[in-house]
C-alpha positions as CSV (number, residue, x, y, z in Angstrom):
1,X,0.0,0.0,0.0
2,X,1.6,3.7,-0.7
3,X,2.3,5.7,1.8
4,X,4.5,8.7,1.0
5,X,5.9,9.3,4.2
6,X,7.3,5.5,4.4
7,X,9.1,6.1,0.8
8,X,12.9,6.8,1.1
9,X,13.6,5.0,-2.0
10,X,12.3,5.1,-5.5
11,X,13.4,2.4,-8.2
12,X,12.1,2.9,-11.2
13,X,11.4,1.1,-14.4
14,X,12.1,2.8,-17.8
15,X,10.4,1.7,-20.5
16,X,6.6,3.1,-20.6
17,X,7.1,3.9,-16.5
18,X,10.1,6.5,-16.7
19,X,9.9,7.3,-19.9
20,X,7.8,7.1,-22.8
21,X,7.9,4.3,-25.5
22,X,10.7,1.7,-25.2
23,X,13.7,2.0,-25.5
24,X,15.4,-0.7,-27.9
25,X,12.7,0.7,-30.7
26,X,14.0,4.1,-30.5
27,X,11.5,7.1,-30.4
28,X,11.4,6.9,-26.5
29,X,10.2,10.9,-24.6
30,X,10.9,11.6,-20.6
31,X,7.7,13.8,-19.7
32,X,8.4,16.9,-17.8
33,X,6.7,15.5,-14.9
34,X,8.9,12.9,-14.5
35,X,12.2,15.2,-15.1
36,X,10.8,17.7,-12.4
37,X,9.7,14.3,-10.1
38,X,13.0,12.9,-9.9
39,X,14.7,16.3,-9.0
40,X,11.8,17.4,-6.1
41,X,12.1,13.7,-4.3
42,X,16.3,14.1,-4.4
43,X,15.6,17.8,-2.5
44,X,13.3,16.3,0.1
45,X,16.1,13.5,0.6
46,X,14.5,10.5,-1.5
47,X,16.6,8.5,-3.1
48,X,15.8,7.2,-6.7
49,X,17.3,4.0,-8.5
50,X,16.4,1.7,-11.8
51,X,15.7,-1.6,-12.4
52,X,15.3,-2.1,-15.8
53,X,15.1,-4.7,-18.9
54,X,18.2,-2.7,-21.4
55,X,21.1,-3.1,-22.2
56,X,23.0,-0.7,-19.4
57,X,25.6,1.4,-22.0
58,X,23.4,2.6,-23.9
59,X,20.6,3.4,-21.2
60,X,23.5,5.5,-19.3
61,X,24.9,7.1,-22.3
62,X,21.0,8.2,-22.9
63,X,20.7,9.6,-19.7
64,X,24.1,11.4,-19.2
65,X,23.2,12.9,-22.6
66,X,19.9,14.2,-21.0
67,X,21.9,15.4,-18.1
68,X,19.5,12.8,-15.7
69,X,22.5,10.3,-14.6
70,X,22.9,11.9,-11.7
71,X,19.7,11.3,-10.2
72,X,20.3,7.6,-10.4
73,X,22.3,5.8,-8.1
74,X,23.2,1.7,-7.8
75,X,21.2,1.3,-11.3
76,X,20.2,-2.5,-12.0
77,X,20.2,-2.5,-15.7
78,X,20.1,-6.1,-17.9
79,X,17.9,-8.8,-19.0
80,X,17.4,-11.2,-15.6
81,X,14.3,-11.2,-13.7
82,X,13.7,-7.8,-11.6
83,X,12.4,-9.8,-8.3
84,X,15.6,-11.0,-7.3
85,X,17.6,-8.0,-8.6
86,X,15.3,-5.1,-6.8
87,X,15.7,-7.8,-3.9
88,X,19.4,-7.4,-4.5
89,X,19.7,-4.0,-4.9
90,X,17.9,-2.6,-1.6
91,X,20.1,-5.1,0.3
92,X,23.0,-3.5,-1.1
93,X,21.5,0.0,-0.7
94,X,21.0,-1.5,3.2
95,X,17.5,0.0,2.9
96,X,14.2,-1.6,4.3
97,X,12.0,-3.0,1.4
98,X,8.5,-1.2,3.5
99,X,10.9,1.6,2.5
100,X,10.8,1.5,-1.0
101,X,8.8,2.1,-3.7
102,X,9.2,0.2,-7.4
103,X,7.5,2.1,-10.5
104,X,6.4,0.1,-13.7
105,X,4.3,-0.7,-16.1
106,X,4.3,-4.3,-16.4
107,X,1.9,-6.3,-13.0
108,X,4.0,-9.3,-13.9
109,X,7.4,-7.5,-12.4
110,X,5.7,-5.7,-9.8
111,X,4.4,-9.2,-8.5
112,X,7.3,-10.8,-8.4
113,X,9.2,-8.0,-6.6
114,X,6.3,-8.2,-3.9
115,X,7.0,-12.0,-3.6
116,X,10.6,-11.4,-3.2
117,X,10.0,-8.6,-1.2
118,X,7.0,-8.8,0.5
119,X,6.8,-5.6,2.1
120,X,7.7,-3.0,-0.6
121,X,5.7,-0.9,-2.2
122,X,4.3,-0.9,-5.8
123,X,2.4,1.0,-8.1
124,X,2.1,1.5,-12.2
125,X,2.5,4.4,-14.3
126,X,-0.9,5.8,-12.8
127,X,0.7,6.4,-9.6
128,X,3.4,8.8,-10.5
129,X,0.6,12.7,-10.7
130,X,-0.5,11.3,-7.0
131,X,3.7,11.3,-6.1
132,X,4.3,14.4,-7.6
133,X,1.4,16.2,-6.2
134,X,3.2,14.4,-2.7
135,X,6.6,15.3,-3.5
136,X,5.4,19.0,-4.4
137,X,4.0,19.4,-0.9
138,X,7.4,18.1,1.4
139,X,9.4,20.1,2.5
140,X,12.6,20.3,0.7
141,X,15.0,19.3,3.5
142,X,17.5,18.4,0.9
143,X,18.4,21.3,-0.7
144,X,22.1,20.2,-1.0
145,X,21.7,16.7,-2.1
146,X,23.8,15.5,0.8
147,X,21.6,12.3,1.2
148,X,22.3,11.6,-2.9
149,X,25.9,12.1,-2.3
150,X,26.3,9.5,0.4
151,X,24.4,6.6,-1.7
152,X,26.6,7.8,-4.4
153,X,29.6,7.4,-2.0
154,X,28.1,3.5,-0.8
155,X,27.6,3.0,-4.9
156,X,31.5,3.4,-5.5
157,X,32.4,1.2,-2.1
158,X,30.0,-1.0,-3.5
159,X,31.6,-1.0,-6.7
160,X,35.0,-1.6,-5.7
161,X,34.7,-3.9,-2.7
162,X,34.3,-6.9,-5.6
163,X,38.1,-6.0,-6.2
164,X,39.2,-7.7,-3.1
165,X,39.6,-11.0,-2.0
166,X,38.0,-10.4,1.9
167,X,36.6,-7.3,3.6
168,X,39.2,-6.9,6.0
169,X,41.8,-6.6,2.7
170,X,39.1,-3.8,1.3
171,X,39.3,-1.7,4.8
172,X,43.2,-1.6,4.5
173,X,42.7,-0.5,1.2
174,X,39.9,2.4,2.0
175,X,42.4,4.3,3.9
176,X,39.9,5.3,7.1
177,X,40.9,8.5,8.8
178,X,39.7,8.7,12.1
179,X,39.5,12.1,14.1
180,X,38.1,12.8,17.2
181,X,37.1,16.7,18.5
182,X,36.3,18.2,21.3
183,X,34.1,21.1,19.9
184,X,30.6,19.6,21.2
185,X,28.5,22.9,21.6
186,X,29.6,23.2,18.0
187,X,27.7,20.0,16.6
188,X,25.0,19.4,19.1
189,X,21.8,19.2,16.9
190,X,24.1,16.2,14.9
191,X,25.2,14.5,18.5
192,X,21.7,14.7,19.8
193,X,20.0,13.3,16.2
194,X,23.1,10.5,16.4
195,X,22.1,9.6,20.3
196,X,18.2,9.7,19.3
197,X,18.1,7.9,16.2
198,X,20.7,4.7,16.6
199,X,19.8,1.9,18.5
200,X,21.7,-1.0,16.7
201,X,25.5,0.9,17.3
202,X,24.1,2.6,20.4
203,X,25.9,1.0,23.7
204,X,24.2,3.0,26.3
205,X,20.9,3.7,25.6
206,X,20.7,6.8,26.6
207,X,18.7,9.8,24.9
208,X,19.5,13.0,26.2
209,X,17.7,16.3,25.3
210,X,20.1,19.1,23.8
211,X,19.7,20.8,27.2
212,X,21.2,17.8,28.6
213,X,23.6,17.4,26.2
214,X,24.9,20.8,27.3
215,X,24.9,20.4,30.2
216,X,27.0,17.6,29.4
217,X,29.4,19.3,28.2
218,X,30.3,22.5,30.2
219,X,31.1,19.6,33.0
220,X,34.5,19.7,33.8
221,X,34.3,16.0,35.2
222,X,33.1,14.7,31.7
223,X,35.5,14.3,28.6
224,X,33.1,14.6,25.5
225,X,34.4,14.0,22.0
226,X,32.8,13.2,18.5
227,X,33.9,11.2,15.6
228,X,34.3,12.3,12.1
229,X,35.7,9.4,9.6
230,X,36.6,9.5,5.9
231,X,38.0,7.2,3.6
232,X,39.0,6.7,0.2
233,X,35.4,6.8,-1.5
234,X,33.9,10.3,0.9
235,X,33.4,12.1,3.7
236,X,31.2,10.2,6.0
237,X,31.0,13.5,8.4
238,X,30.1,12.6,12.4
239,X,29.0,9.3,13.4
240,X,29.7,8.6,16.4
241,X,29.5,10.3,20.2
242,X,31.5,9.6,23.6
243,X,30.9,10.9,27.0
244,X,33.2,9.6,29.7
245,X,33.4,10.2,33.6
246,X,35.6,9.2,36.2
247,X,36.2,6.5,33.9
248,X,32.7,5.4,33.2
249,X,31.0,5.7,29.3
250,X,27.8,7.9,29.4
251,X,27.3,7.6,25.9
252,X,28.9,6.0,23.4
253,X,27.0,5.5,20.0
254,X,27.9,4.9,16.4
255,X,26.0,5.8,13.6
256,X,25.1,2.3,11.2
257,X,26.7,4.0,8.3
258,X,30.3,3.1,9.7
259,X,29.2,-0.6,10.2
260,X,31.8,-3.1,9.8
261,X,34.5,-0.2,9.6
262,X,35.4,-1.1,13.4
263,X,35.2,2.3,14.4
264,X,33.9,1.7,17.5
265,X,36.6,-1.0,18.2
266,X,39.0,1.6,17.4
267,X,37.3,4.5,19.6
268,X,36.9,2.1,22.7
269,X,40.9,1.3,22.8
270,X,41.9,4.5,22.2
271,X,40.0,5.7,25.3
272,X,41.8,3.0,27.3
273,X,38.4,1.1,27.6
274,X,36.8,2.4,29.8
275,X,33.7,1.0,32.3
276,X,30.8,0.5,29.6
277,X,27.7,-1.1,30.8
278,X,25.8,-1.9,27.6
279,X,22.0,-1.5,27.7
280,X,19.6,-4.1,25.3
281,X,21.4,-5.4,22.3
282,X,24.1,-3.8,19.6
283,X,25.6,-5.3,16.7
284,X,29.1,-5.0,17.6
285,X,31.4,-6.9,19.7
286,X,34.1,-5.1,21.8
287,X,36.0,-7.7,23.3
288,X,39.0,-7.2,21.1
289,X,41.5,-5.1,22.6
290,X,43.8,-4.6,19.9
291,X,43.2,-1.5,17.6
292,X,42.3,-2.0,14.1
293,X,44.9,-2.0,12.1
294,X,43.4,-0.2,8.9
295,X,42.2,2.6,11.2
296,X,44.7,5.9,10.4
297,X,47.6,3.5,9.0
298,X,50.8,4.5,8.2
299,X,51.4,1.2,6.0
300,X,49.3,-1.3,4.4
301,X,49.3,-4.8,5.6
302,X,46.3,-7.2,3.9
303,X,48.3,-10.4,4.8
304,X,45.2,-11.9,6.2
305,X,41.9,-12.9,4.8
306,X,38.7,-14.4,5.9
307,X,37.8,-17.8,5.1
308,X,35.8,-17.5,1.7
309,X,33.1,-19.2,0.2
310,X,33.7,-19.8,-3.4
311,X,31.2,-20.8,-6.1
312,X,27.9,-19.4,-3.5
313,X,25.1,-18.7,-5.3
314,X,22.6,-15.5,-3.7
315,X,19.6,-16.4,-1.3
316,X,20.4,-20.2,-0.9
317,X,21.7,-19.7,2.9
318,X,19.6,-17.8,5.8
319,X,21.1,-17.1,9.0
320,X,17.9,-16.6,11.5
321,X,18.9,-15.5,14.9
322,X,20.0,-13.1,18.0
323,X,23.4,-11.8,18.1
324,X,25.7,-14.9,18.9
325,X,24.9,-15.9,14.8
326,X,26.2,-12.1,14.2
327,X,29.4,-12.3,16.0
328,X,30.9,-14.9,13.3
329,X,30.1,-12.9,10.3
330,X,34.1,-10.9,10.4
331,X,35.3,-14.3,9.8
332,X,33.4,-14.9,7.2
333,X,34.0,-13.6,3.8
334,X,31.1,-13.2,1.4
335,X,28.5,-12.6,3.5
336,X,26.5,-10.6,1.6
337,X,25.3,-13.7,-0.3
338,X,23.5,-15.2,2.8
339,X,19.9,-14.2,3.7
340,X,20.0,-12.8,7.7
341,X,17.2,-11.8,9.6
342,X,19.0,-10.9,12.9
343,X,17.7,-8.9,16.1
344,X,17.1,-5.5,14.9
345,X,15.0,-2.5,15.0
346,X,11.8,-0.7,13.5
347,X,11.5,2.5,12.1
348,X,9.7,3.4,15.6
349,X,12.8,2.4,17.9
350,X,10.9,-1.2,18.7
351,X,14.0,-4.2,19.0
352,X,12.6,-7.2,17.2
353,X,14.5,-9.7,19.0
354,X,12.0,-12.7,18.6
355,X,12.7,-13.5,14.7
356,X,14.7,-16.6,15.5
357,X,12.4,-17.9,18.4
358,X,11.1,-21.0,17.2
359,X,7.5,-20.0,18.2
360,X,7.5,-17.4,15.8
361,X,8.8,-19.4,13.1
362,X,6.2,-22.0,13.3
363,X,3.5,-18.9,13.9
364,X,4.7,-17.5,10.8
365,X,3.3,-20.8,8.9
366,X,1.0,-21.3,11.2
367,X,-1.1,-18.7,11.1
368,X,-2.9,-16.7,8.6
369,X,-2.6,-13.2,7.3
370,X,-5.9,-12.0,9.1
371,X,-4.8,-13.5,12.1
372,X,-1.2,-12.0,12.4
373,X,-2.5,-8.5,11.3
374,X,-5.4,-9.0,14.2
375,X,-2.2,-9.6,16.7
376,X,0.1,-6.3,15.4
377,X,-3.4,-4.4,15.3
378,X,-4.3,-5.3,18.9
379,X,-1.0,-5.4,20.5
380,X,1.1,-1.8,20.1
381,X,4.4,-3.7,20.9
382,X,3.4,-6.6,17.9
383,X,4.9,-6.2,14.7
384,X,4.8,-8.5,11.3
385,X,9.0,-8.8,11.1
386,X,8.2,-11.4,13.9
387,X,6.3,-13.3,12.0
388,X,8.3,-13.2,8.4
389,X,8.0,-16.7,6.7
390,X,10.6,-16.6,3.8
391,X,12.2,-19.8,5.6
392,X,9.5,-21.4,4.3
393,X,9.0,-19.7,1.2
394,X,12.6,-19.2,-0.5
395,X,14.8,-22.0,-2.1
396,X,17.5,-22.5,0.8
397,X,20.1,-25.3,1.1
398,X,21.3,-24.1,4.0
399,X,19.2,-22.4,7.2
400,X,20.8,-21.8,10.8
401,X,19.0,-21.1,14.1
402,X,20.1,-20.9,17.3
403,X,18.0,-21.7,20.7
404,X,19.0,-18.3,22.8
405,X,15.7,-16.4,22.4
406,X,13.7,-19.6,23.2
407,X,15.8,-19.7,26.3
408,X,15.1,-16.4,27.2
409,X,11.9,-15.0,26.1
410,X,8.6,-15.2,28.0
411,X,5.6,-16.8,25.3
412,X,1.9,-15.2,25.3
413,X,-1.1,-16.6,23.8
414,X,-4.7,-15.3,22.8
415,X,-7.1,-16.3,25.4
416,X,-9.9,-17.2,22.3
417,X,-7.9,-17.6,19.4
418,X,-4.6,-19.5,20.0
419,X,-2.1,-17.1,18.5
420,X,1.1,-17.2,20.4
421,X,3.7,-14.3,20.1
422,X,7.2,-14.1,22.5
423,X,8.2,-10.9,23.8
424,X,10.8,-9.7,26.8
425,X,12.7,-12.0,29.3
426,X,10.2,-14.9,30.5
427,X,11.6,-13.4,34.2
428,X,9.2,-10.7,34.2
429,X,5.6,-11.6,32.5
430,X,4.3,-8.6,31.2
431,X,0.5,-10.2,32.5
432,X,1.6,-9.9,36.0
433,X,0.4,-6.9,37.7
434,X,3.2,-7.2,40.1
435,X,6.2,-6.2,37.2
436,X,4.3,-3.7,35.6
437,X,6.0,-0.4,37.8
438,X,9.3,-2.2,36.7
439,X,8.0,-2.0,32.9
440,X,6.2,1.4,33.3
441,X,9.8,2.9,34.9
442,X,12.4,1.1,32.5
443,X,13.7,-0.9,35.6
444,X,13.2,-4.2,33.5
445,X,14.5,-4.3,30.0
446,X,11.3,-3.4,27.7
447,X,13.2,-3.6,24.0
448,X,12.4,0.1,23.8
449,X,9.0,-0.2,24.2
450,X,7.1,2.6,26.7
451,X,4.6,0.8,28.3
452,X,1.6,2.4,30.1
453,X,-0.7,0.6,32.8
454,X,-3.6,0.7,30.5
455,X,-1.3,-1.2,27.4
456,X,-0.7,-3.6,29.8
457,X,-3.8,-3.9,31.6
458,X,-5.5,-4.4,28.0
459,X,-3.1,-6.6,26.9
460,X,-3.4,-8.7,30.0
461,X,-7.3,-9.1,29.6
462,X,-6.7,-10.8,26.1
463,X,-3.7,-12.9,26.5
464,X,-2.3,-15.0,29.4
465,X,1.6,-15.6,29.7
466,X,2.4,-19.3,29.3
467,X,5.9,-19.6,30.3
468,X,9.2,-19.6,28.7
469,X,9.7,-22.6,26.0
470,X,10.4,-26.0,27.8
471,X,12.7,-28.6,25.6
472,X,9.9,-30.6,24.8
473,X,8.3,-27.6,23.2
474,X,11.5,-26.1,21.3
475,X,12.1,-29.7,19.7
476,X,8.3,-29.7,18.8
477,X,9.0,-26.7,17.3
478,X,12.3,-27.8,15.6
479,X,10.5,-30.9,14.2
480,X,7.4,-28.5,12.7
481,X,9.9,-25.9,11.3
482,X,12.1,-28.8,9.8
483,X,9.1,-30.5,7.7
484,X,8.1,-27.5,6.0
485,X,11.3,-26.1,4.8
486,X,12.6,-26.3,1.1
487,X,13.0,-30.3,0.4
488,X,17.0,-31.5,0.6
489,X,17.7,-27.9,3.0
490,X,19.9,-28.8,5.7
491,X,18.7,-27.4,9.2
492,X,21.8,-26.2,11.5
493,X,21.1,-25.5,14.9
494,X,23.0,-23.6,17.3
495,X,23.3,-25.1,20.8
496,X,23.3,-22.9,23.8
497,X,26.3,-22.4,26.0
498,X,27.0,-25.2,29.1
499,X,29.2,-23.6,31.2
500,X,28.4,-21.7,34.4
501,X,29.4,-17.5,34.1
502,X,31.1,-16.6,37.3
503,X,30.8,-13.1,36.7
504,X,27.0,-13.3,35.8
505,X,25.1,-9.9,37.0
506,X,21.6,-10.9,35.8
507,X,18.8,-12.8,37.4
508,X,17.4,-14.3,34.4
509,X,20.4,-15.8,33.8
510,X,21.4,-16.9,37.3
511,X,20.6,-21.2,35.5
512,X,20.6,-20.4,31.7
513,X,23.4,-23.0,31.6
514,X,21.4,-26.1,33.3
515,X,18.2,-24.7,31.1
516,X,20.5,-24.7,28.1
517,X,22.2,-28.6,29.2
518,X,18.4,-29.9,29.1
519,X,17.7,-27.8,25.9
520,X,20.8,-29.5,23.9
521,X,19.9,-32.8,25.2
522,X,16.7,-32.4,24.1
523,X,17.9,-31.5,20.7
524,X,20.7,-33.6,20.3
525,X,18.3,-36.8,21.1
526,X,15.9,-35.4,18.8
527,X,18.6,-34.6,15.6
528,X,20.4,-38.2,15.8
529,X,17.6,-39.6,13.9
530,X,16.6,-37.1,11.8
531,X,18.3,-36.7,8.3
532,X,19.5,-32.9,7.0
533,X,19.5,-31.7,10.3
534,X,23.0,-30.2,11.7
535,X,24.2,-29.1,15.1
536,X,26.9,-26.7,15.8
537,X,28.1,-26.6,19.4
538,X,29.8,-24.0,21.0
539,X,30.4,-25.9,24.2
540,X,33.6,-27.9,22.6
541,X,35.0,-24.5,22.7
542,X,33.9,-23.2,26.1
543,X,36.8,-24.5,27.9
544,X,37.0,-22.0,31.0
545,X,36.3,-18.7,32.7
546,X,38.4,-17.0,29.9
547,X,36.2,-18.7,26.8
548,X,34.0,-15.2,28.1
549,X,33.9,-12.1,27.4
550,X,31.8,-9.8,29.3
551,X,28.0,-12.0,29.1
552,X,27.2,-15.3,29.5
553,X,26.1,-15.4,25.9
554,X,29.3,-13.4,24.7
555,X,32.7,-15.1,24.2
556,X,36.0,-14.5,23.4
557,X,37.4,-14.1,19.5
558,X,38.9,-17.8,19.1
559,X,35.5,-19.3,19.8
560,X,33.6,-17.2,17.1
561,X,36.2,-17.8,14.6
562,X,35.9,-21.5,15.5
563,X,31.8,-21.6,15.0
564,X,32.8,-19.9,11.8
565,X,34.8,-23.1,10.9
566,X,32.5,-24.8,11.1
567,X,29.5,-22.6,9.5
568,X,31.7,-22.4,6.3
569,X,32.2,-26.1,6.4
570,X,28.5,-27.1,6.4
571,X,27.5,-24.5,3.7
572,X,30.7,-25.7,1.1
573,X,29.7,-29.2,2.1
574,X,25.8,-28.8,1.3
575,X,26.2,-26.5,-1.3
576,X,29.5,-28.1,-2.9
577,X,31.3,-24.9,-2.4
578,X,35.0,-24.1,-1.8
579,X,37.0,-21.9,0.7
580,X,39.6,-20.1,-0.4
581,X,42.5,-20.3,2.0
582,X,44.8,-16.8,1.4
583,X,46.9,-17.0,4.9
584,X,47.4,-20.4,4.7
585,X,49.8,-19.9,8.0
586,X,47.1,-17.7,10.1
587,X,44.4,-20.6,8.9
588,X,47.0,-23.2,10.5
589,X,47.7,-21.2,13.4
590,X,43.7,-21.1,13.9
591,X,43.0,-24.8,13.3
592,X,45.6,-26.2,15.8
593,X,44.3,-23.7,18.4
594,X,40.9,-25.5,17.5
595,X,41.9,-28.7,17.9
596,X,44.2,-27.6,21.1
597,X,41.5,-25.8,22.6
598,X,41.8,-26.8,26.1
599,X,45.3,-26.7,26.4
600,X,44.8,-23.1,25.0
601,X,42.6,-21.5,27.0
602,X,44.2,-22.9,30.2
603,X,47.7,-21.5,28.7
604,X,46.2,-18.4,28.2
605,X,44.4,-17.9,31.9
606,X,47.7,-19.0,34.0
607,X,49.2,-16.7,31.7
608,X,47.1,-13.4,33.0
609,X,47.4,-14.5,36.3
């Protein structure tokens, strides 16, 4: 359905949508409307892109000739199907498909971009006086294109990351500059936007008004600094914000744009790492305590590479989960060829942490449209990414899980109906009269959520908390989700951790070990006799006190870069891929510490003593 002030992408067919006539017949007009459209959405900051059936040379030359190019950025021009390209193409553009909008002519390619992306927005020809008339009416925020100029900045990384043989290679060869100033008062409508907006690459949590923020910093005990990075393809500007005192982080948030740079690693060490108490979840792991090495460089060294897949086709591998399937993913080279639907968070600041729970998954199937729309209708902290189904409905040879949100969530379902959803730690049912001052104040973790007495009283009258998933029920669910996926895919569960966290601050976790030990039994009984089904299990790695980081579910670099091992092994084996082995000594190094892992860990703890 459209809904102009969703859109912050436009891809547009050419033939009879962009333009008129078609192209390879010659003769072809661009109406006025359409020349003044494209330039109104760039000044209100809307992006606009092509998928089209041409041939790419001569569609370019055309439009640099009509001085339109530059409009245009990530442009998907050739003769394959449009579903999987436009699918494609907002993944690379690291939009949202609800997001986008796709223009043309022909029903045909506007149905099979809404079966590959189920959420984006369509519309014909017809559509384009009712987005004008919208466009005309926005305010134009964009006056300098600045939002244009960083997609054209991703489109060359983009572009030029193919060049390399593994990401970490690419980063040496981007040349990051790093620089961090002091000048707050200068920049606080950008610190206070950075600290209201990010949630994924925002450690603290915390969003301060600008009155706050200035406070902030006219406080002699606090040392605030932002961070501006550039590189070889732009000028990325500020994304990120500190605020330290007596040796304890206030803030410290990223924006996503830098993802994958390790700019926050970097930041972190160079501030000595200090005292950081990280609030929900983030997408980054700051266990490493060396700085990056392709941060402000004086040399280049790529000597090592990631393992790489070789020979992957796109879409044939999803990775379903919380953040312990995220962690491996700088070990792994290629990645952008899997499928992920991680933790992550709505346009309204909600953290979607339930897509991997295996209630979800079978809800997903389970349930039909009507009845998921009745749930997101009726409950404000609902939302349809729980319940996204392409596990079911895409061609995978390869799909991993992993058990931690079944071990952790509490599950709720309609008193008349049936329909179950999970939401928050099982610790504190939402239904309980008795937790809802902790909910209402924040003093329980609420996934961003504001919760009032009469949401929960409302929700309380129509659903009844049922417990957190026992074994029996996760390997019921496990059996349902693995008889309905593609035939011949090859399920791969991760296993929960085993081993007791001394240093374990939080009540819900106070027996996640013993809950996870009956959990993998549970699953390993279950998986002995059933064929295509896979485990991966961290607890051959989990040797000590030292195999942690700073969480019972966060661990140390060698154990991720071992569950990596053994994710790349599975998906060449299934899929009859390849890795390519560039540091053949590092890969040595790695696969005797595997095999030595006791010994190594052990070593490495009477060593710190």
């Amino acid at each position: 359905m459209y809904q102009f002030d969703k859109i912050k992408l436009v891809v547009w067919d050419l033939d009879e949508t962009f333009w008129k006539g078609t192209f390879s017949e010659g003769d072809i007009e661009v109406p006025n409307q359409n020349r003044r459209l494209i330039a109104l959405l760039t000044d209100i900051g809307i992006v606009n892109s092509i998928c089209s059936k041409n041939d790419e040379k001569q569609v370019m030359d055309y439009l640099k000739d009509q001085g339109l190019a530059e409009y245009f950025v990530f442009p998907s021009i050739n003769w394959s199907p449009k579903g999987a390209r436009i699918k494609q193409l907002i993944s690379d553009m690291q939009f949202r498909p609800a997001n986008v909008l796709f223009l043309d002519d022909n029903p045909s390619n506007l149905a099979e971009a809404s079966y590959s992306c189920p959420e984006i927005m369509t519309g014909t020809p017809a559509l384009l006086p009712q987005l004008l008339a919208d466009a005309e009416k926005a305010d134009h925020k964009d006056p300098e294109h600045k939002r244009l100029q960083q997609y054209r900045i991703l489109e060359e990384k983009h572009q030029v990351r193919a060049e390399f043989s593994s990401n970490e290679e690419f980063l040496y060869k981007s040349n990051i500059r790093v620089d961090i100033s002091t000048d707050c008062d200068a920049n606080v409508d950008r610190i206070h936007d950075l600290i209201l907006r990010s949630n994924q690459l925002n450690f603290t949590k915390v969003r301060s008004t600008k009155e706050e923020l200035s406070d902030l910093f006219a406080d002699p005990n606090v040392s605030c600094g932002y961070i501006s990075v550039r590189d070889n393809f732009g000028n990325y500007g500020i994304v990120g914000f500190y605020a330290v005192k007596s040796n304890r982080l206030l803030h410290f948030v990223f924006s996503c744009r830098t993802l994958g740079m390790g700019i926050e690693q970097y930041i972190y060490n160079k501030l000595g790492r200090p005292e950081l108490t990280i609030a929900g979840e983030v997408i980054s792991d700051l266990s490493a305590t060396e700085i990056p090495g392709w941060i402000n460089q004086k040399t280049v060294d790529s000597s090592f590479s990631q393992m790489k897949i070789k020979k992957l086709d796109a879409h044939v591998v999803l990775v379903k989960g919380p953040c312990d399937l995220f962690q491996v993913y700088p070990y792994i080279a290629n990645t952008e060829l899997f499928d992920t639907e991680f933790t992550h968070t709505t346009e309204d600041g909600l953290v979607i942490e339930s897509t991997g729970h295996t209630t979800h998954i079978v809800e997903a199937l389970r349930l039909s449209k009507a009845q998921k729309q009745m749930v997101v209708d009726e409950v404000p902290f609902a939302h349809l990414d729980m319940y996204c189904d392409n596990i079911y409905r895409r061609d995978y040879k390869v799909v991993f899980l992993s058990i931690l949100a079944d071990c952790n969530l509490g599950v709720y379902r309609r008193k008349q109906t049936g329909e179950q959803l999970a939401f928050l730690e099982y610790i504190h049912p939402i239904t309980d009269p008795s937790n809802w001052p902790g909910l209402i104040s924040g003093e329980y973790p609420t996934s961003n959520f504001h919760f009032t007495e009469d949401i929960l009283r409302k929700f309380s009258e129509k659903y009844e908390f049922i417990g957190r998933n026992t074994p029996e029920q996760i390997v019921a669910n496990l059996d349902f989700i693995w008889k309905h996926l593609p035939k011949n895919c090859v399920l791969t569960i991760m296993l929960g951790g085993e081993l007791y966290y001394e240093k374990n601050a939080f009540e819900a976790y106070m027996d996640r070990h013993l809950v996870h030990k009956k959990v993998n039994d549970a699953i390993r009984s279950w998986a002995g006799s059933q064929e295509n089904v896979r485990l991966i299990d961290v607890n051959k790695y989990l040797v000590d006190q030292n195999s942690f980081y700073d969480h019972f579910n966060h661990y140390i670099k060698p154990v991720y870069y071992a569950l990596a091992s053994e994710m790349v092994e599975i998906v060449n084996e299934i899929t009859g891929s390849q890795i390519k082995e560039t540091s053949k000594a590092k890969m040595l190094f790695i696969r005797v510490k595997e095999l030595l892992a006791p010994t190594y860990y052990k070593l490495r703890g009477v060593l710190k003593k």
